[in-house]
C-alpha positions as CSV (number, residue, x, y, z in Angstrom):
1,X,180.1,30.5,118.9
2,X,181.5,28.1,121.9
3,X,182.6,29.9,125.2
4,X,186.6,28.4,124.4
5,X,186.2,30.0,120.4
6,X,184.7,33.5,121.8
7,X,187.2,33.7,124.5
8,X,189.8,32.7,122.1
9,X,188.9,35.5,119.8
10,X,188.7,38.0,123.0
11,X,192.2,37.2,124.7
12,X,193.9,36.9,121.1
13,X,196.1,33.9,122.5
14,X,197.5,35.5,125.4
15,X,197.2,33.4,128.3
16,X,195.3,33.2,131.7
17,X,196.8,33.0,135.3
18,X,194.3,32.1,138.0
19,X,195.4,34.2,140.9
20,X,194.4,34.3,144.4
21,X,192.6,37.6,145.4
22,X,195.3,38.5,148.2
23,X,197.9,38.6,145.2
24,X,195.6,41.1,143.3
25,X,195.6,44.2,145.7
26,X,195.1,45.0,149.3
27,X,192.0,43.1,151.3
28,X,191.5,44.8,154.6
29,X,188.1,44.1,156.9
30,X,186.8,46.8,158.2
31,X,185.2,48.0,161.6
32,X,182.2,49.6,163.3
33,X,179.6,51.1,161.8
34,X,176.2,50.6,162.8
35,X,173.0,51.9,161.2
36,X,172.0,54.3,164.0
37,X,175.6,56.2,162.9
38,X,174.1,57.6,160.3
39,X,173.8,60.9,159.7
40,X,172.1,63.3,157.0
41,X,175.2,64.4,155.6
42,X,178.6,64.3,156.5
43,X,181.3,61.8,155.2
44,X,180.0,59.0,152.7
45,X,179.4,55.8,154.0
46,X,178.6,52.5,152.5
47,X,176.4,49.6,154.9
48,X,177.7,46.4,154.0
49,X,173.7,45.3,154.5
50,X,173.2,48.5,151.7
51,X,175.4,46.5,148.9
52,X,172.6,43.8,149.2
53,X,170.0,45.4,149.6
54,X,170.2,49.2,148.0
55,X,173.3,49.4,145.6
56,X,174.2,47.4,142.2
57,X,177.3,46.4,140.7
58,X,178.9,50.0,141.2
59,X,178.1,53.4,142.5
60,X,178.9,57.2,142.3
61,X,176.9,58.0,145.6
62,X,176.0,56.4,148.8
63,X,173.1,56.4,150.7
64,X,174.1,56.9,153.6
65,X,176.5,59.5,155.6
66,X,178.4,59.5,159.0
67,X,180.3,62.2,160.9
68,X,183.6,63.3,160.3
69,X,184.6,62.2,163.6
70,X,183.3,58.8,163.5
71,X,185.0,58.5,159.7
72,X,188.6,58.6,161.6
73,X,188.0,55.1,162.6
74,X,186.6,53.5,160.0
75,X,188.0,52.3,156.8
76,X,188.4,54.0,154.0
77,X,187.3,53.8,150.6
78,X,188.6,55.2,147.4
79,X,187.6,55.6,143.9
80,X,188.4,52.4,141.9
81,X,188.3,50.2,145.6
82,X,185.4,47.5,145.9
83,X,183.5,46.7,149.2
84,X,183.0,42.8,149.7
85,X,180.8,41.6,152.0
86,X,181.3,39.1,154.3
87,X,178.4,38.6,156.1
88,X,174.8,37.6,155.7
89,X,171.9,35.3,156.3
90,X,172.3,33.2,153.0
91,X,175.2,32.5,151.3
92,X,174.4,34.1,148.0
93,X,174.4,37.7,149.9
94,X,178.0,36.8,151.0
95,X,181.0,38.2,148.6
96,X,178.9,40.9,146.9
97,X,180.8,43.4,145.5
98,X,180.3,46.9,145.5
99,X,183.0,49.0,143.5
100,X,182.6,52.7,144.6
101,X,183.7,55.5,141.7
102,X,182.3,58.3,144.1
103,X,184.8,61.1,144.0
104,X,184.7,61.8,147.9
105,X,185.9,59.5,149.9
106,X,184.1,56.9,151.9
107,X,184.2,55.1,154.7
108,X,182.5,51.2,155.6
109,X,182.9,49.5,158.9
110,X,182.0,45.9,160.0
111,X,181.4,43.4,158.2
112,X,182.6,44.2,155.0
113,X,186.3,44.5,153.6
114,X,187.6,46.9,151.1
115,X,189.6,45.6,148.2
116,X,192.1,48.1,147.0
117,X,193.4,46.7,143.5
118,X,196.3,46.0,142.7
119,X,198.1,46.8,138.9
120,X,196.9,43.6,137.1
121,X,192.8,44.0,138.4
122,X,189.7,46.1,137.5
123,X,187.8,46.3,140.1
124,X,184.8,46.0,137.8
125,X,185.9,42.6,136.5
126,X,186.7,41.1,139.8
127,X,182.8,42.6,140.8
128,X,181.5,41.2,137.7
129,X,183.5,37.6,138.3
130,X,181.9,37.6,141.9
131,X,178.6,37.1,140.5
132,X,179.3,34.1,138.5
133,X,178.9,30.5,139.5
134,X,182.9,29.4,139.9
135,X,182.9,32.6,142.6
136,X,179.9,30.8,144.3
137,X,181.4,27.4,144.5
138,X,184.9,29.2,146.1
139,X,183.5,31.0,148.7
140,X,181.2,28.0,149.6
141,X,184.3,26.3,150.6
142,X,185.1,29.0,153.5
143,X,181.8,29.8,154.1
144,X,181.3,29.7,158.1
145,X,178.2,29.1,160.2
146,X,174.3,28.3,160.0
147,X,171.8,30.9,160.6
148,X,174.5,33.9,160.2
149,X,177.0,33.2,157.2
150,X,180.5,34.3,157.4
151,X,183.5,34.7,154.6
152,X,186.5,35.9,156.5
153,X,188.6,38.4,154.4
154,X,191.4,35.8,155.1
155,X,189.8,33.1,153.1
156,X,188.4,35.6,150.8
157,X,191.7,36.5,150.0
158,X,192.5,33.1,149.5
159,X,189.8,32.2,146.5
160,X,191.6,32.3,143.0
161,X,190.7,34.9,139.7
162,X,191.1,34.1,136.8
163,X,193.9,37.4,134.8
164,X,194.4,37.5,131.1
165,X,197.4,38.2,130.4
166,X,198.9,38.2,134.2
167,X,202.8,39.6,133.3
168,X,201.7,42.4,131.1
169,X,199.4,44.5,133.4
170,X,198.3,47.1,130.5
171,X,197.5,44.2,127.9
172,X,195.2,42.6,131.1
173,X,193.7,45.7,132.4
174,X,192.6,46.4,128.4
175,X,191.5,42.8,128.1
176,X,189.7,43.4,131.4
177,X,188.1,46.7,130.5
178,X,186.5,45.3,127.4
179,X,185.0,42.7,128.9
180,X,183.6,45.1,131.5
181,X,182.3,47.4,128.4
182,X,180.5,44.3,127.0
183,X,178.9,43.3,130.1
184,X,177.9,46.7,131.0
185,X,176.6,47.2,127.7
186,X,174.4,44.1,127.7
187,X,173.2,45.4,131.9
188,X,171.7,48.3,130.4
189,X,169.8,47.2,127.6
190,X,168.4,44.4,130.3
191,X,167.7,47.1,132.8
192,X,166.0,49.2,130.1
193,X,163.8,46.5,128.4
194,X,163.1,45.7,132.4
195,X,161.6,49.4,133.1
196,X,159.8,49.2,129.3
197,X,157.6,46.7,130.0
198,X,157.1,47.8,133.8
199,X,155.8,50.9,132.4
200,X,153.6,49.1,129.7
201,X,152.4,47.1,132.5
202,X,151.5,50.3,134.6
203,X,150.0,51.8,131.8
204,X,147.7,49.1,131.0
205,X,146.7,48.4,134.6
206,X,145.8,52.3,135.2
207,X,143.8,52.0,132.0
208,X,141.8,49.0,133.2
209,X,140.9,50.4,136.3
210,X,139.7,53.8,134.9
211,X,137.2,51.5,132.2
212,X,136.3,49.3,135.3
213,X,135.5,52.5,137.8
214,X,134.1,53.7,134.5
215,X,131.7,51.0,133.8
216,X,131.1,50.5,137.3
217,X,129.7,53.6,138.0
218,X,125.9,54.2,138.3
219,X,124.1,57.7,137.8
220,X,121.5,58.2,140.7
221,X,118.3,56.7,140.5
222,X,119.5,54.5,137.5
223,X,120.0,51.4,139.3
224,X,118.7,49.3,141.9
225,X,120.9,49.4,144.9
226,X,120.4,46.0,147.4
227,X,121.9,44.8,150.8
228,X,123.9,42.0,150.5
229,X,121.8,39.6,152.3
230,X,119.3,39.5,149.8
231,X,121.8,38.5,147.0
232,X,124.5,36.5,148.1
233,X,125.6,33.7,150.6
234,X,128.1,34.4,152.5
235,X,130.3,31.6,154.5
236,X,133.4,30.8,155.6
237,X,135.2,27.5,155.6
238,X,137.3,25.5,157.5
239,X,141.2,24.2,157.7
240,X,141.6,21.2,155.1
241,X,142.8,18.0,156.3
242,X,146.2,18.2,155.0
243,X,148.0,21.8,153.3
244,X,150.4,21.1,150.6
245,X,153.1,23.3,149.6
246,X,153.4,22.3,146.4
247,X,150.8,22.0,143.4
248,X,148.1,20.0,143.4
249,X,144.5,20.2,142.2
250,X,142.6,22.2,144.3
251,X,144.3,26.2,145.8
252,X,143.7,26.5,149.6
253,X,142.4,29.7,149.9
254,X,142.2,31.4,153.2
255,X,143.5,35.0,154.6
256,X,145.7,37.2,152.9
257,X,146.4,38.2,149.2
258,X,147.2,35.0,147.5
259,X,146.5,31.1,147.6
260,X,147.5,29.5,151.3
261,X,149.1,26.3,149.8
262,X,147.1,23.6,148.2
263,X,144.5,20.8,149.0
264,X,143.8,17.5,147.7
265,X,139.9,18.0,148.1
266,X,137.6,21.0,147.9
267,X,134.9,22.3,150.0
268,X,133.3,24.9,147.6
269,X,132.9,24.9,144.3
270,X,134.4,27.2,141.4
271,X,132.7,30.8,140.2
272,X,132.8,32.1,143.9
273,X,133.8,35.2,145.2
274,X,136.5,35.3,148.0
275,X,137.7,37.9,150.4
276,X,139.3,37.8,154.0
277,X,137.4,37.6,157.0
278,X,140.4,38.0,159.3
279,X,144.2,39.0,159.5
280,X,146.8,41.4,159.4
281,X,147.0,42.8,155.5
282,X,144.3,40.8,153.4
283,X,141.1,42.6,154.4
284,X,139.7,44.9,151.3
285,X,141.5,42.1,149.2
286,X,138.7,40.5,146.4
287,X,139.2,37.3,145.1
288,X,137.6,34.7,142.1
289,X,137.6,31.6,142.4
290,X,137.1,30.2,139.0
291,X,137.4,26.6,139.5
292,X,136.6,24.3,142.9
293,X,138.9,24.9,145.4
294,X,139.1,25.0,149.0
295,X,137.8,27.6,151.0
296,X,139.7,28.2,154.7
297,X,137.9,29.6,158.2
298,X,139.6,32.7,158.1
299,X,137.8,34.1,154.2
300,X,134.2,34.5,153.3
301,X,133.2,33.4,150.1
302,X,130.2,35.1,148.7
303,X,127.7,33.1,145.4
304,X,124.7,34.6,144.1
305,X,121.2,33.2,144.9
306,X,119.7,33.6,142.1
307,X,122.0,33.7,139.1
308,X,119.3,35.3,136.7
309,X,119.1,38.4,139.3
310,X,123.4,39.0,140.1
311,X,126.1,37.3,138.4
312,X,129.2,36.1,140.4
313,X,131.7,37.9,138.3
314,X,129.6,40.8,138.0
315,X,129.5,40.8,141.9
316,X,133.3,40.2,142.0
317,X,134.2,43.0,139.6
318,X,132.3,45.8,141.7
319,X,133.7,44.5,144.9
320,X,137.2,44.9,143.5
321,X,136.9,48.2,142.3
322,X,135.5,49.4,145.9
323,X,137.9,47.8,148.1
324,X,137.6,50.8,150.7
325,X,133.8,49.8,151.3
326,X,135.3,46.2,152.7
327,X,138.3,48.4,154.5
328,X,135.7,50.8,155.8
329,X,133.7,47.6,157.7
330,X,137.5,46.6,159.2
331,X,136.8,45.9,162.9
332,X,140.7,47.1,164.7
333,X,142.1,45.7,168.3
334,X,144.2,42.9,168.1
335,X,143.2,41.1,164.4
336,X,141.4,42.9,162.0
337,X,138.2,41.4,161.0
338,X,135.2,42.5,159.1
339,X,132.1,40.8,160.4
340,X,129.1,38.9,158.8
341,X,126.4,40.9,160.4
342,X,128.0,44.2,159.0
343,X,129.4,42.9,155.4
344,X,125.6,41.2,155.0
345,X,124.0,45.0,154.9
346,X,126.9,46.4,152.6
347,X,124.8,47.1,149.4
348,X,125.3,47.4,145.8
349,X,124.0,48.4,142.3
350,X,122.1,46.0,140.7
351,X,121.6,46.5,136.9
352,X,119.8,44.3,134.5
353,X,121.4,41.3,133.5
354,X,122.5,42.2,130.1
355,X,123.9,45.4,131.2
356,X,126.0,43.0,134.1
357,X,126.8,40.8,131.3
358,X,128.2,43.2,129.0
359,X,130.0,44.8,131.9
360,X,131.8,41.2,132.8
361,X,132.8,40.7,129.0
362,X,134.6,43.6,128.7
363,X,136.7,43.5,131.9
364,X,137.5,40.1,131.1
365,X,138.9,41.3,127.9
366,X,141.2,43.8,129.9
367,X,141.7,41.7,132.5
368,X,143.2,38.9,130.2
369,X,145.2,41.9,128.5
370,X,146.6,43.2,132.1
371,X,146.9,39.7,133.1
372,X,148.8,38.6,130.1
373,X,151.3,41.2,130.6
374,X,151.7,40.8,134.6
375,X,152.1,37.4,133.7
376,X,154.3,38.0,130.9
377,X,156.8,40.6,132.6
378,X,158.7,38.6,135.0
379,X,158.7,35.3,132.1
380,X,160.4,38.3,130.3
381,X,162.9,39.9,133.0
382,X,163.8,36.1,133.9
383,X,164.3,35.3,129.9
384,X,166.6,38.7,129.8
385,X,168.8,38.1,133.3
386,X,169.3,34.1,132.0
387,X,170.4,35.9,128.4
388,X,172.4,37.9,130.4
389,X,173.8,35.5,132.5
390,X,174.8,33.4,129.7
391,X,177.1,36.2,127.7
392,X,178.6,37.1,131.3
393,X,180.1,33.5,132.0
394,X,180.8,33.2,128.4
395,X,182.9,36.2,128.8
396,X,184.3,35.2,132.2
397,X,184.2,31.1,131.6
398,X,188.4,31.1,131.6
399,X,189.9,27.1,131.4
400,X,192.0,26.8,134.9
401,X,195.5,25.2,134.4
402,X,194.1,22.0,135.4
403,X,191.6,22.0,132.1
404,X,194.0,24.0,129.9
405,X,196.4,21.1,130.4
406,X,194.4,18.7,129.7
């Protein structure tokens, strides 16, 4: 079904009035507030950063509180209003909406205005509308400034809604309201598919690291335990000629958690062993390398010497699952590091090689299974928000006089 023959269906042939905000209720800026205002209870009080960063489309509850005293001069906020902000870093933070169905009443302050509506708006609807793409385009035409971004109230006022049925307030707040049920319908079965497969993926993780501890753990006097040294190489690289942001076909590999950018060479090949050697957050981290790549001055990358004595992925497996030996070596004042003399002497179990072999298969087989999912998940989530995103501007996708009359 087309977006024109679903909404036809929906609005039942009444018509559609594209109406400026400021003709839809009461759009007031407010004043103060600051975060170190807060207080542990008190009046409710809503940030405008918060509606960004904390709240979703609507809430009962706030996070935050102020005093009574301080509430006096601050605006107010109702059930049924909706806090706009008007200020951020980016544009797509400006004009978020926040309608508030606590039954105390709240209070915001700078930076945000409060939109009381009027007879012929849900406040719901006009939060929903503001996350569609003809809201973006509007407010990007009043938008104000570089590194701070600003949408007065004035000119938020000014950008147009689109109101079924605009001279019969009950017929549009019913049309409105339905529209509302559908999307908030179609938000919870995205939000619980979303925490499904977040809990599958937690599930699957803990398992694979209890069967990796699990296989990874040696009964005294069952295994040989050797230093380091007499096992492995262990280097560190050097800056590549050129780091690329985008792909290309060798990662760049360096401190830190993930890949550094990309290279158009490599300096080491692949089925290596990486971990950092310096930097704020990264130490304890364990990588694998499995194809050539190139290795940067600030990680060690460790290969066996004799392959028929330790395997590489054997070696990367036990490293991973004892992260706090690599933490424990952590040299602090000014940037962490873990030195070469004292990693060199770190030891570990080594069993025969079939028994390091049949460990390696089977956490590959849960690590493609854990992988496969933690992969999968946000390929999922984005599938759902895109489905979802679809249905809401079907439902919201109203011709403007201009198109109607064409």
């Amino acid at each position: 079904m087309s977006s024109v023959d679903f909404l036809d269906k929906l609005l039942g042939g009444v018509p559609v009035g594209w109406k400026a905000l400021g003709e839809l209720g009461d759009l007031v800026r407010g004043n103060g507030l600051q975060k170190k205002d807060f207080t542990d209870t008190g009046v409710p009080a809503i940030h405008y950063g918060q509606i960004y960063t904390h709240y979703g489309l609507s809430t009962k509850e706030t996070k935050s509180f102020v005093s009574p005293d301080l509430a006096k001069q601050l605006r107010k906020v109702n059930t049924g209003d909706v806090v706009i902000t008007n200020t951020s870093e980016n544009l797509e933070d400006v004009g978020k909406a926040l309608v508030y169905l606590g039954e105390r009443q709240a209070v915001t302050g700078g930076h945000a205005s409060v939109l009381k509506p009027g007879k012929c708006l849900l406040g719901k609807y006009f939060a929903y509308f503001t996350q569609t793409e003809i809201f973006a385009i509007e407010k990007r035409k009043f938008a104000k400034g570089i590194k701070v971004i600003d949408v007065s109230a004035t000119d938020m006022a000014k950008i147009k809604i689109p109101i079924p049925c605009p001279d019969h307030p009950n017929k549009s707040l019913e049309i409105q309201a339905e529209i509302v049920r559908i999307l908030d319908t179609f938000t919870e079965l995205t939000a619980e598919l979303t925490a499904e497969l977040t809990a599958e993926l937690t599930a699957r993780t803990k398992q694979y690291k209890h069967f990796r501890d699990q296989l990874l753990s040696f009964e005294d006097g069952s295994v040989e335990w050797k230093t380091l040294e007499h096992l492995v190489d262990i280097n560190t690289g050097s800056k590549p000629p050129k780091i690329i942001e985008s792909p290309t076909s060798f990662d760049y590999i360096n401190a830190g958690t993930s890949r550094s950018g990309y290279s158009v060479a490599s300096n080491c090949e692949g089925d290596t062993v990486t971990t950092p050697s310096r930097g704020q957050g990264g130490i304890g981290y364990v990588g694998y390398q499995r194809k050539p790549f190139w290795l940067g001055p600030l990680c060690y990358k460790l290969r066996s010497i004799d392959k028929s004595v330790l395997i590489n992925k054997y070696l990367f497996y036990f490293l991973q699952s004892r992260s706090e030996l690599l933490l424990g070596l952590k040299k602090e004042g000014g940037v962490p590091a873990v030195n070469k003399s004292d990693f060199v002497k770190l030891k570990i179990p080594v069993p025969t090689l079939e028994v390091q072999r049949r460990i390696v298969a089977v956490l590959d087989k849960f690590d493609a299974l854990t992988n496969s999912i933690s992969e999968g998940l946000p390929r999922e989530i984005e599938l759902r928000q895109k489905q979802y995103a679809h249905y809401r501007d079907l439902l919201l996708n109203f011709p403007k006089p201009e198109e109607a009359a064409a």
